[in-house]
C-alpha positions as CSV (number, residue, x, y, z in Angstrom):
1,X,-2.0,13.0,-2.5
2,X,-2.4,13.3,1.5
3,X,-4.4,10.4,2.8
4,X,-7.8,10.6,4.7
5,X,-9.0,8.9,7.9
6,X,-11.1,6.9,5.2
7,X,-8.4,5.9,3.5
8,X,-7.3,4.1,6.1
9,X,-10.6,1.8,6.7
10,X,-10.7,-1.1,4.4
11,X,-14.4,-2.8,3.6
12,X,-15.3,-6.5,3.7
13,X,-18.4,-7.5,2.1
14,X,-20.9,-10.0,3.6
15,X,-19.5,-9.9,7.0
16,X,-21.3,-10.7,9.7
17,X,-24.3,-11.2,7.2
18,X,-24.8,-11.5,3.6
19,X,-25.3,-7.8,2.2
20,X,-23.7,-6.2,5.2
21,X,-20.5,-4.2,4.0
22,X,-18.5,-3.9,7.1
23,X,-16.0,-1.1,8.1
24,X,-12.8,-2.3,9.4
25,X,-11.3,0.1,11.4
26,X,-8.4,-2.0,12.5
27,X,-6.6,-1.6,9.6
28,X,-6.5,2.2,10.7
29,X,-5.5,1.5,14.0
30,X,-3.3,-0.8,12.6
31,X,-0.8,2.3,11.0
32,X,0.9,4.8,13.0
33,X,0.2,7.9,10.8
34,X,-3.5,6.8,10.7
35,X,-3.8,5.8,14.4
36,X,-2.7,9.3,15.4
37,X,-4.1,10.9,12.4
38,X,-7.6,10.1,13.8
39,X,-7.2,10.6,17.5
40,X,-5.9,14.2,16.1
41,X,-9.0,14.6,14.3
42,X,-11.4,13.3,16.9
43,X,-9.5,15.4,19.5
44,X,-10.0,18.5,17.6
45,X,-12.7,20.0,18.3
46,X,-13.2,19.5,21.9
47,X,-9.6,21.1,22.6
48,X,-9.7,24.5,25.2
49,X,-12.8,22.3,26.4
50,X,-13.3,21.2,30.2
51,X,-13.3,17.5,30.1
52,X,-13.0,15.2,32.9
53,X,-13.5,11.7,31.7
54,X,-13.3,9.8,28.3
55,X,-15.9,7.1,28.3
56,X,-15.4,4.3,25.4
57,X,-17.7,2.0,24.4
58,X,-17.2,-1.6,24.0
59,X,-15.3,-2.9,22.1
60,X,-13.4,-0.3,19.5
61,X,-14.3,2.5,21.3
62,X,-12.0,1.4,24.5
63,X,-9.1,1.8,21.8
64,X,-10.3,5.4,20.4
65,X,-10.9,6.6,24.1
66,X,-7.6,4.9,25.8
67,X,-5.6,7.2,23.4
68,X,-8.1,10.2,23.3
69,X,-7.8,9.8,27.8
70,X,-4.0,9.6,27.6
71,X,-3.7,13.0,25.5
72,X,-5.7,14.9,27.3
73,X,-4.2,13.2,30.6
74,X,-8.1,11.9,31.6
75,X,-9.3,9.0,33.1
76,X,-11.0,6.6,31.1
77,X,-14.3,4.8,31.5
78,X,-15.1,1.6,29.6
79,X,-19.2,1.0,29.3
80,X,-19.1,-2.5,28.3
81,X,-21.9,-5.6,27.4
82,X,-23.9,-6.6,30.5
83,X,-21.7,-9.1,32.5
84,X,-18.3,-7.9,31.4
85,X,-17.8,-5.8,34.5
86,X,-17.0,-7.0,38.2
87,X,-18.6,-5.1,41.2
88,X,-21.5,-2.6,41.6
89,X,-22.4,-1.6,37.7
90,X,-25.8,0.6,36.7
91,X,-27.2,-1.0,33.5
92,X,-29.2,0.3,31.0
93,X,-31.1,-1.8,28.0
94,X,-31.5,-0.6,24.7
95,X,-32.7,-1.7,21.1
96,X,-30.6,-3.4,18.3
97,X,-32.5,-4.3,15.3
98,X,-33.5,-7.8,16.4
99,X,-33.6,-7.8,19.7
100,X,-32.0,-5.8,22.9
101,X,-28.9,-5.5,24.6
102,X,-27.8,-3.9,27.8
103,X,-24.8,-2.2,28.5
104,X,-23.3,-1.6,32.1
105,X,-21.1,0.9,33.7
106,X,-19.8,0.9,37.4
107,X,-21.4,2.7,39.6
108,X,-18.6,4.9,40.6
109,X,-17.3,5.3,37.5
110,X,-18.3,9.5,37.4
111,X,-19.3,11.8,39.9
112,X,-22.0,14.1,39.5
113,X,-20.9,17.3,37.6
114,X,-18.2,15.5,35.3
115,X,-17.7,16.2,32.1
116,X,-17.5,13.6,29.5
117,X,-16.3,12.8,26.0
118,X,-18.3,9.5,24.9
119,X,-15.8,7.8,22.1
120,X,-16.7,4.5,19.6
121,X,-15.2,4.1,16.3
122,X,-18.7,3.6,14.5
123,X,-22.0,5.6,14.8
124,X,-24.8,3.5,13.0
125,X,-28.4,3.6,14.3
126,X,-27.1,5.0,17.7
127,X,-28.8,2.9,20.2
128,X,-25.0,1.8,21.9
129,X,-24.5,5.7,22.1
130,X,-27.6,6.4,23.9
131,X,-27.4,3.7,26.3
132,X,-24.3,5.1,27.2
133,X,-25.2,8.8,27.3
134,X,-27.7,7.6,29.3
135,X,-25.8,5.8,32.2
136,X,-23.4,8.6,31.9
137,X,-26.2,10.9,33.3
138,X,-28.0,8.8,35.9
139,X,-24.4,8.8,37.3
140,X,-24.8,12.6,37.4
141,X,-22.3,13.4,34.6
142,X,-23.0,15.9,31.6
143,X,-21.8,14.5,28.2
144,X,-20.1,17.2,26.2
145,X,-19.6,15.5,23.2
146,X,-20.1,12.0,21.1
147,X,-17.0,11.3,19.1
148,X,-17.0,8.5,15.7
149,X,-14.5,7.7,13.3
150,X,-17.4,6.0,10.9
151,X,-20.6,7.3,10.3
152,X,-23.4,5.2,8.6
153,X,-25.8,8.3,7.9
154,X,-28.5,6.1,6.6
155,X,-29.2,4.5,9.5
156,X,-30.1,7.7,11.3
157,X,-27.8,7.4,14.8
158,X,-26.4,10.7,14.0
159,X,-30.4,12.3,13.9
160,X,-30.9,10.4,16.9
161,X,-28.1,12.0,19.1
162,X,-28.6,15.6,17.7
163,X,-32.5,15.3,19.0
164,X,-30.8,14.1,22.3
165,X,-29.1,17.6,22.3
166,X,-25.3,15.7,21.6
167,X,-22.6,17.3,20.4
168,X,-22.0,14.6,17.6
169,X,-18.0,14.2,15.3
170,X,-17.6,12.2,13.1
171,X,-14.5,11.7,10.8
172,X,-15.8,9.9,7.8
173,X,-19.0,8.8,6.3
174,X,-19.9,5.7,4.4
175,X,-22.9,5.2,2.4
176,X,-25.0,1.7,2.9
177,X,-25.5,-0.1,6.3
């Protein structure tokens, strides 16, 4: 029997809370036929598409979009945690569960009329994503598409994107948060 993306991703209970069931993609990226099985897959549908930049987000995502930038022979743009840049960055806050955090981007990192393929390897409640759709805009870009390995359906980030008008693919879904 062929193997799935989700084959691939290996679970470890209780990490980083008690109750949490965490989905470890490293173990995918960690195997060749997997690696390149998933940037095929997350590639797919956005291929005949004009796309200008691949934007990752912080931390898995700059993995996903590195590879995803270097097939389609794109730059790539990290968004990463507030701080984590040098220079002129745009920031933008948004809502975890407990809490915020704000992600940052540099200010030239797009020019107006780009077009962008946003790239992270999980899609849970969303917030991260929209941050980063929304830097990706004030900087004048259009976002084409939001691109996951993981989805958490449960905890609604894929509802949220859709009512943001994203494109949203995903590889695999895993039930529980």
């Amino acid at each position: 029997m062929q193997k799935t993306v989700k084959d691939y991703i290996r679970t470890i209970p209780d990490f980083p809370h008690e109750g949490i069931l965490f989905r470890d993609v490293t173990t995918l990226f960690a195997d060749a036929r997997g690696f390149r099985m998933a940037i095929d897959q997350l590639l797919h549908p956005y291929a005949g598409m004009k796309i200008d930049k691949v934007v990752g987000l912080e931390a898995r995502g700059f993995i996903l979009g590195g590879a995803i930038a270097h097939q389609l022979t794109k730059g790539f743009v990290p968004i990463r945690k507030k701080g984590k840049l040098p220079g002129a960055v745009i920031s933008q806050a948004y809502k975890l569960e407990y809490g915020e955090a704000v992600m940052e981007v540099h200010d030239d990192a797009l020019q107006p009329g780009e077009k962008v393929l946003i790239v992270d390897d999980l899609l849970a409640t969303g917030g991260t994503c929209e941050a980063g759709i929304r830097l990706c805009e004030r900087l004048g870009a259009e976002v084409v598409g939001c691109a996951f390995v993981v989805d958490l359906p449960e905890l609604g980030g894929r509802k949220l994107l859709e009512a943001l008008g994203m494109n949203v693919h995903v590889l695999c879904e895993f039930e529980g948060a």
